[in-house]
C-alpha positions in Angstrom: 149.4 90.0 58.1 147.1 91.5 60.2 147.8 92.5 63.8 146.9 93.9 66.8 143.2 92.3 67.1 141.6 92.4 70.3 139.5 88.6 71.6 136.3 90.7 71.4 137.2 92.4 67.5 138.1 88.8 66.9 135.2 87.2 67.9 132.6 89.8 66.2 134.4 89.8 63.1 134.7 86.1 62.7 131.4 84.7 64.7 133.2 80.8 64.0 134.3 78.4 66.1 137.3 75.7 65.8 137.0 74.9 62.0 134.2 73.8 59.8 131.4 71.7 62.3 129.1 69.2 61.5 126.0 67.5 63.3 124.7 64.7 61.7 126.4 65.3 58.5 125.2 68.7 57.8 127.4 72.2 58.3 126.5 74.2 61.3 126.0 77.9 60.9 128.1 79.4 63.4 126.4 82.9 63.3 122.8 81.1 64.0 124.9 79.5 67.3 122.5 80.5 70.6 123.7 83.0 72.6 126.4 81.4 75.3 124.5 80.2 78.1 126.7 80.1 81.8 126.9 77.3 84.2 127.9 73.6 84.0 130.7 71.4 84.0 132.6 70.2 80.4 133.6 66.7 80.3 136.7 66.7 77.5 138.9 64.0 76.5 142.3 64.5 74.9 145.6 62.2 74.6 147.9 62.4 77.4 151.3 61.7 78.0 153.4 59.3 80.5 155.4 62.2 81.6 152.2 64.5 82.2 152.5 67.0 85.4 151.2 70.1 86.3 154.4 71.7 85.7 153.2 75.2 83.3 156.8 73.9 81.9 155.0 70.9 80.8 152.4 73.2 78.9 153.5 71.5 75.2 154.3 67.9 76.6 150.9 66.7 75.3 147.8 67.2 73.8 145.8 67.4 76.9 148.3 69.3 79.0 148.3 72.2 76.0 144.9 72.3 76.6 145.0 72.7 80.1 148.0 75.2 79.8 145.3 77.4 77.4 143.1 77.5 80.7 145.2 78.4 83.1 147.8 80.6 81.9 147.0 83.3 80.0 149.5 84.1 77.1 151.0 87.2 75.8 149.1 87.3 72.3 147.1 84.4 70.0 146.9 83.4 66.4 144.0 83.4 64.6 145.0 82.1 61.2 147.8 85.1 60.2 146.6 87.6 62.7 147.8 88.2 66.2 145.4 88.6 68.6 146.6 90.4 71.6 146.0 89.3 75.2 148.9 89.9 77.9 150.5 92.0 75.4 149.4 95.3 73.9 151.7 96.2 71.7 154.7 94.8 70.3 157.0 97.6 68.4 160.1 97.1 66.8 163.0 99.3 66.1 164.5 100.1 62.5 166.2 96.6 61.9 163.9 94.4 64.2 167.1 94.0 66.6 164.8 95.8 69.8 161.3 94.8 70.4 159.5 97.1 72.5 156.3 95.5 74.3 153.3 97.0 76.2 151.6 95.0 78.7 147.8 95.4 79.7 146.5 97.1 82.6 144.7 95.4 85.4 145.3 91.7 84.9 145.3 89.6 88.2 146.4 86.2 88.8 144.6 83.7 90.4 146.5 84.3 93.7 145.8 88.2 93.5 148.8 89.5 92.2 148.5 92.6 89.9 150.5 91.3 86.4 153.0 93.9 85.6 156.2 93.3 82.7 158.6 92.2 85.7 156.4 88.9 85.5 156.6 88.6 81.8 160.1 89.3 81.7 160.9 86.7 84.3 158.7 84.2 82.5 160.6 84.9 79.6 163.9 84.5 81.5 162.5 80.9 82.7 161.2 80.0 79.0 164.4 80.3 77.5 166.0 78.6 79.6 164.1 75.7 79.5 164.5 72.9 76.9 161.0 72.4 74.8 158.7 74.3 72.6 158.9 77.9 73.9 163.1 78.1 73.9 162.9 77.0 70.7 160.3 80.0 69.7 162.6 82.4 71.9 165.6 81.0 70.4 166.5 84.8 69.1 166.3 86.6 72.1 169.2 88.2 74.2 167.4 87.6 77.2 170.7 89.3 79.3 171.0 91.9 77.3 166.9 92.9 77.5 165.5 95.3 79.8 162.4 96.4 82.0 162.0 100.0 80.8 159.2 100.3 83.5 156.0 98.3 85.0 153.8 98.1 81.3 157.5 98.5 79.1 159.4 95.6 78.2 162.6 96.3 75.9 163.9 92.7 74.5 167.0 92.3 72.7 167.7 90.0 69.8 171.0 88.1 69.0 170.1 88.9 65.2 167.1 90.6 63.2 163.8 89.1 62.8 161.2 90.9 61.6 158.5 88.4 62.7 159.2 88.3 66.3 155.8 89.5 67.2 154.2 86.3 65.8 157.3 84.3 67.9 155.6 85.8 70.8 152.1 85.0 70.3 153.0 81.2 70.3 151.8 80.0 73.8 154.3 82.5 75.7 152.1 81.8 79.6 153.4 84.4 81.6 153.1 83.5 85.7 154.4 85.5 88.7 158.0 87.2 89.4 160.2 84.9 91.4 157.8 81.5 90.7 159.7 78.8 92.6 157.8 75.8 92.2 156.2 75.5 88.6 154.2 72.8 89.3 151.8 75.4 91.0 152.5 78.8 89.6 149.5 81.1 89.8 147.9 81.9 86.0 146.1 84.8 84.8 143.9 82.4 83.2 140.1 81.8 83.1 140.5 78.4 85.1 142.4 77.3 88.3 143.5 73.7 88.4 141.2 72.4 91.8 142.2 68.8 91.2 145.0 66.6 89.3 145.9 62.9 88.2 147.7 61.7 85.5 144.2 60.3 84.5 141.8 63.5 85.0 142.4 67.1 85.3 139.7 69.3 87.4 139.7 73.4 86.1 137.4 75.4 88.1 136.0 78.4 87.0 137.1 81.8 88.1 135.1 84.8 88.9 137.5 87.4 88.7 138.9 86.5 85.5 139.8 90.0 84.1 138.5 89.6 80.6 135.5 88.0 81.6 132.8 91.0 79.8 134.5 89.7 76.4 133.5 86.2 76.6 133.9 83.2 78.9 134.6 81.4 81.2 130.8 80.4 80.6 131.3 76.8 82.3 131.5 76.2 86.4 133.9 73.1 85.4 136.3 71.5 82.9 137.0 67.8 83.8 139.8 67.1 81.1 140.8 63.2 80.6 144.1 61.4 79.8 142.8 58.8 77.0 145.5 57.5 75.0 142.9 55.4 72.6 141.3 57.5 70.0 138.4 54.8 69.7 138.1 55.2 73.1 137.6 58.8 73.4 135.0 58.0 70.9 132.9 55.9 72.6 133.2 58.1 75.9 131.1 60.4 73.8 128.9 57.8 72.6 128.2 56.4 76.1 127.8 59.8 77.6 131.2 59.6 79.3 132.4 62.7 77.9 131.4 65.8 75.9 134.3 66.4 73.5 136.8 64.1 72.5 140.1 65.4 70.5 142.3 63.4 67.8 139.2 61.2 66.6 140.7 59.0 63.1 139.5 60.2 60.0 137.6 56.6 59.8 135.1 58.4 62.1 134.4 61.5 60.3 133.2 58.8 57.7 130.9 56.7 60.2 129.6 59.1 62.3 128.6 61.4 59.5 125.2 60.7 59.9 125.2 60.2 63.1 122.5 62.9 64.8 124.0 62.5 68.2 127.7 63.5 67.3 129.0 66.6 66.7 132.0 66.4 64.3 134.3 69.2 64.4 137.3 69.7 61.5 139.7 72.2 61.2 140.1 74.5 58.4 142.2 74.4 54.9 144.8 76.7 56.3 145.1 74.5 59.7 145.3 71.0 58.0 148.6 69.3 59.8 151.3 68.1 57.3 152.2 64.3 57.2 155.9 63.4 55.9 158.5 60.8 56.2 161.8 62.9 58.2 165.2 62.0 56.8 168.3 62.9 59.1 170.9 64.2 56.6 173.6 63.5 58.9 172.5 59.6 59.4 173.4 57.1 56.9 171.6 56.2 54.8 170.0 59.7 54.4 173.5 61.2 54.1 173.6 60.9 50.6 171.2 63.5 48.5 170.7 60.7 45.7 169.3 58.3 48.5 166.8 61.3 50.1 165.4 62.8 46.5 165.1 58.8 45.5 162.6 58.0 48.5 160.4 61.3 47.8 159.8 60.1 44.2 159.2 56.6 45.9 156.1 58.1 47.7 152.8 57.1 45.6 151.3 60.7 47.6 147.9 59.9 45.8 147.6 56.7 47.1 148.7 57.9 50.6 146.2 60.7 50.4 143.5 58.1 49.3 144.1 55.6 51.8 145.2 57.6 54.7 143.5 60.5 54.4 140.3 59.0 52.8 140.0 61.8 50.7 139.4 64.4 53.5 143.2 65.1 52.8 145.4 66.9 50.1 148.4 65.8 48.3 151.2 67.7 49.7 154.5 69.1 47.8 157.5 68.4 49.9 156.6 72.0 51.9 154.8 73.4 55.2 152.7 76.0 55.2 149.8 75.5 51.9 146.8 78.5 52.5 149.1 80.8 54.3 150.1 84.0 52.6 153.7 83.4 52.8 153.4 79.6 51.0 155.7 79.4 48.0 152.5 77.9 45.6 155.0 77.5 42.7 156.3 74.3 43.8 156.0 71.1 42.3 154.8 67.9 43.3 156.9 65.1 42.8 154.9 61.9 41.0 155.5 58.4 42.5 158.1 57.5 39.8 159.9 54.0 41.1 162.2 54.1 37.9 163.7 57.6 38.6 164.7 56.6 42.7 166.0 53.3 41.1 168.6 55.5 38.5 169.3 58.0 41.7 170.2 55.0 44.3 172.3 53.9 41.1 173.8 57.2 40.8 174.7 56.8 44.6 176.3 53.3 44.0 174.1 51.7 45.6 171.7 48.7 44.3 168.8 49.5 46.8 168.6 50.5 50.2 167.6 48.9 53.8 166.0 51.1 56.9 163.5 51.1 59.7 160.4 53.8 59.7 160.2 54.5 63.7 156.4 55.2 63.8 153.7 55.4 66.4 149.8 55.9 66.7 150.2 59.0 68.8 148.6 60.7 66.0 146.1 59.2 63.1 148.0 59.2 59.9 151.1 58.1 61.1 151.6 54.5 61.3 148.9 54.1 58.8 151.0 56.0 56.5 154.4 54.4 57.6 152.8 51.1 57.1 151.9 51.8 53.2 155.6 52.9 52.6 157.5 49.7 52.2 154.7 48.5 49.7 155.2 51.3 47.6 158.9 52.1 47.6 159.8 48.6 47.1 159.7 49.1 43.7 161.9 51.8 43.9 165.1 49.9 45.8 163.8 50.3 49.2 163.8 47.5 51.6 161.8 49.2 54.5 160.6 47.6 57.7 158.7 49.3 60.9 159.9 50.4 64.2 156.6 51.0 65.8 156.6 53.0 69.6 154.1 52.7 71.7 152.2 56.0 71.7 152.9 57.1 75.2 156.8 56.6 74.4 156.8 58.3 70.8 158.1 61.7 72.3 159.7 61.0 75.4 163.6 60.9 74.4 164.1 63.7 72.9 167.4 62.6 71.5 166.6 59.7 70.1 163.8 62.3 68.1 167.2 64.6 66.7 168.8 61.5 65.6 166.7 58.9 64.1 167.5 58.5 60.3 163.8 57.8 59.5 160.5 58.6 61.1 156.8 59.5 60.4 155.9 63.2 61.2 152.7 65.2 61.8 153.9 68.4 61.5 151.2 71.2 63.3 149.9 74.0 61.4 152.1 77.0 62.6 152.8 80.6 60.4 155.5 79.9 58.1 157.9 82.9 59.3 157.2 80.7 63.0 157.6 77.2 61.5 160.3 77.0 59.6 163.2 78.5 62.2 161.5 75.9 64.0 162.7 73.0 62.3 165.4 73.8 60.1 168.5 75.7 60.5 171.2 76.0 62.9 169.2 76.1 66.5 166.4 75.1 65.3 164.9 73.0 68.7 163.1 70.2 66.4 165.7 69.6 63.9 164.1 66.0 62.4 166.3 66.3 59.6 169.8 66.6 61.5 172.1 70.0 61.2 171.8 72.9 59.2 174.2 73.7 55.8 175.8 77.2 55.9 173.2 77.6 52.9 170.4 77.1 54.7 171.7 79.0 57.5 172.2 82.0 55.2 168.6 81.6 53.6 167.1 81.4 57.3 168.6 84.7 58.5 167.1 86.5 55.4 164.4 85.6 56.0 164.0 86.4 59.7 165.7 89.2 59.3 162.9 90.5 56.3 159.2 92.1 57.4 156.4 93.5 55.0 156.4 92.1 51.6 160.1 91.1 51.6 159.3 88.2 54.2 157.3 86.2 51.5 160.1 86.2 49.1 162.5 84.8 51.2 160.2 82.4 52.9 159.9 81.4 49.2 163.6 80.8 49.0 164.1 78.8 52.1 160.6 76.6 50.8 162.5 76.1 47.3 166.0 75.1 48.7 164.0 72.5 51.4 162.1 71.5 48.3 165.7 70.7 46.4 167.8 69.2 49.2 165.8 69.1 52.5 165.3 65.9 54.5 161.6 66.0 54.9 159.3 64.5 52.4 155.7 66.0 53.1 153.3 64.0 51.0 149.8 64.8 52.4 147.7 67.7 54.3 145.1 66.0 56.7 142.2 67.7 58.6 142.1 67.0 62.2 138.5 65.8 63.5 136.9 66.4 67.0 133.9 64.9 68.1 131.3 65.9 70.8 127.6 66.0 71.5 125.7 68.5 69.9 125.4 70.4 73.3 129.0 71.6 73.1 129.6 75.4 71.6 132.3 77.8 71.8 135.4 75.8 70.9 138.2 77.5 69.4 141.0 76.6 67.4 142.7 80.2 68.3 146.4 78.5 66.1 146.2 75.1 67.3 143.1 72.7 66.3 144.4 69.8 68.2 145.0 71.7 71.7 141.4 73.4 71.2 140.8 76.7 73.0 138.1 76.0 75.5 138.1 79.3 77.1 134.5 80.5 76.0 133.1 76.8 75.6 129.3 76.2 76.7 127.0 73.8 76.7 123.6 73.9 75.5 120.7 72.6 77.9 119.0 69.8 76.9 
């Protein structure tokens, strides 16, 4: 893995925006883009949430808020595919056994209130993340926050409850660091590009700042970002259309196929190695998904071609039961398992059971979902599966978190994240998103080896933790999808920078027409 790049090496070097584009059905050239032109206001339109604030705690509580988060708060480091790109964060070191993580923060970064940043400020945000249910305690899940250390004003010394050698790339997962002693969260201060000037639950306004401290390296190019709660993907489509908006994130596949042609829309796709995974979660500890003869019976009751045809409308892949295909850790020697009806049919028998009855919770929140759910009783019905949907409305899918850890079966989109990042994420003991219910001592055993490893040892035990979720995990992945954006042709600049779906729109332009 390649670390340590700075946003300007990073933008030379690569010279691309958020994935592959397209305007009017043919690939844009990203090294023939026109130089980045300053001034105007980007109208962008994302899906929201019914819980949305302005809280920087609420930075992963929805597609639109990450987004905002992005422009506010500046992080301590970025991914760019499997390198780190540093931002807050200079440096991050760690000792012999990857138990001490020595971090350098950057010189002459302000806030938008003034304030010089120094490592008190990350270490408190740190201190506040942690302690915080969500996304980023979950990510910081290994560290000993009482037992870390300010070694002085650049010099942060964290402690870990345990090795892991990839803590660096645990870091550069949306860590936004705000001020020492931040009372009120809903308005923390941000070292970020934008300021938030106005807020609804309907419409964010970001205005531009002029002493954003690594301005000479890019943007912010725009006076503006307007960013809209629209919970309709079709919608957000026809905000484009009708001039509403500029960009419009989490458009249907069904669009990449109509608009194609379209000279007036900008399609936008992410890359092989950022295609989000779709599977049907099991909880191991819920019955019926208790028993491993019921869980490896509905994976072979998955027709994934058919899925991947009508779901994914070809854009997509067929997916082998793991996260992480492109990446340089992905165990490729896995198998797919074929839609075989008559093998699940001899496993439920095995089980003692003559078939099996369930509900699919489901939502639109994301396209593929409930498309996919809705296919799933057709084709494991000939495999003993009596399936019937639980569909959520959108706004509710992620609300009770809960009911998310306990539900015995349920569509997932599972984001594109670095494996060594992804998989302590959802499996093991302390795992924050644990779909498919509590860890073995097994697993458990497999997941410190492999946090624990660095260098070339970390592939062969994320390799081993793939294989064993492959054998006796809960979650069936049967398809990779693209995610498609849309705008007008005028929009530039956007970035993926790790996360397609919560674009990067801190060195976004617009062309003038």
């Amino acid at each position: 893995m390649q670390q340590g790049l700075t946003r300007r090496t990073l933008i030379k070097a690569m010279g691309i925006g958020a994935g592959a584009a397209l305007v009017g059905g043919a690939p844009l050239a990203w090294g023939e883009e026109e130089k980045p032109l300053k001034g105007g206001m980007l109208r962008a339109a994302f899906a929201g949430s019914a819980s949305d604030s302005t809280s920087v705690l609420n930075s992963t509580g929805s597609n639109l808020a990450y987004v905002r988060a992005r422009l506010i708060w500046d992080s301590l480091a970025e991914i760019d595919g499997d390198r780190i790109v540093w931002r807050l964060m200079t440096a991050a070191e760690p000792n012999k056994d990857a138990t001490l993580w020595t971090l350098k923060i950057r010189r002459g970064v302000t806030f938008s209130d003034g304030r010089r940043l120094t490592a008190k400020d990350v270490f408190y945000s740190l201190k506040v993340w942690k302690s915080q249910p969500g996304s980023q305690s979950g990510w910081l899940q290994p560290l000993d926050i009482d037992a870390s250390r300010l070694v002085d004003s650049e010099t942060l010394a964290l402690k870990l409850g345990k090795p892991v050698g990839s803590f660096d790339l645990l870091l550069a997962q949306s860590m936004f660091i705000f001020p020492d002693g931040t009372q009120d969260l809903s308005k923390a201060p941000g070292s970020g590009p934008y300021t938030l000037a106005g807020w609804t639950p309907e419409k964010s306004v970001l205005q531009a700042r002029a002493d954003y401290w690594d301005s000479e390296n890019g943007g912010p190019y725009l006076d503006q970002i307007q960013l809209y709660a629209i919970s309709d993907a079709a919608a957000r489509l026809n905000g484009v259309k009708a001039g509403q908006f500029d960009y419009a994130g989490g458009m249907a596949l069904l669009i990449a196929r109509a608009e194609a042609a379209n000279p007036a829309i900008k399609l936008w796709r992410s890359a092989s190695n950022e295609m989000s995974s779709l599977a049907f979660s099991m909880n191991l500890s819920k019955p019926p998904f208790n028993r491993p003869e019921v869980v490896e019976a509905l994976k072979y009751a998955i027709d994934r071609e058919a899925m991947v045809r009508a779901v994914t409308l070809g854009f997509g892949e067929v997916a082998n039961d793991a996260l992480g295909a492109g990446q340089p850790w992905f165990n490729s020697g896995l198998p797919v398992r074929a839609y075989d009806p008559q093998r699940a049919k001899a496993l439920l028998k095995k089980a003692g059971l003559s078939g099996v009855e369930a509900a699919i919770r489901t939502s639109d929140y994301e396209y593929g979902t409930a498309e996919s759910a809705t296919l799933l009783p057709r084709q494991a019905k000939a495999a003993g599966f009596s399936l019937r949907l639980n569909r959520v409305p959108a706004q509710d899918y992620y609300s009770d978190f809960g009911l998310l850890l306990s539900t015995p079966l349920q569509t997932n989109l599972f984001r594109p994240m670095p494996l060594p990042v992804a998989l302590p994420f959802y499996y093991g003991t302390g795992a924050p998103w644990s779909f498919t219910g509590p860890a073995s001592p097994q697993l458990d055993a497999l997941m410190n080896a492999m946090q624990a490893a660095r260098g070339d040892a970390l592939k062969a035990r994320v390799a081993d933790v793939q294989q064993w979720l492959w054998q006796q995990g809960g979650d069936a992945v049967f398809a990779r999808i693209p995610s498609i954006a849309a705008s007008t042709p005028a929009v530039g600049g956007v970035r993926a920078a790790g996360f397609f779906d919560y674009p990067l729109l801190r060195d976004a332009w617009l062309r003038r027409s």
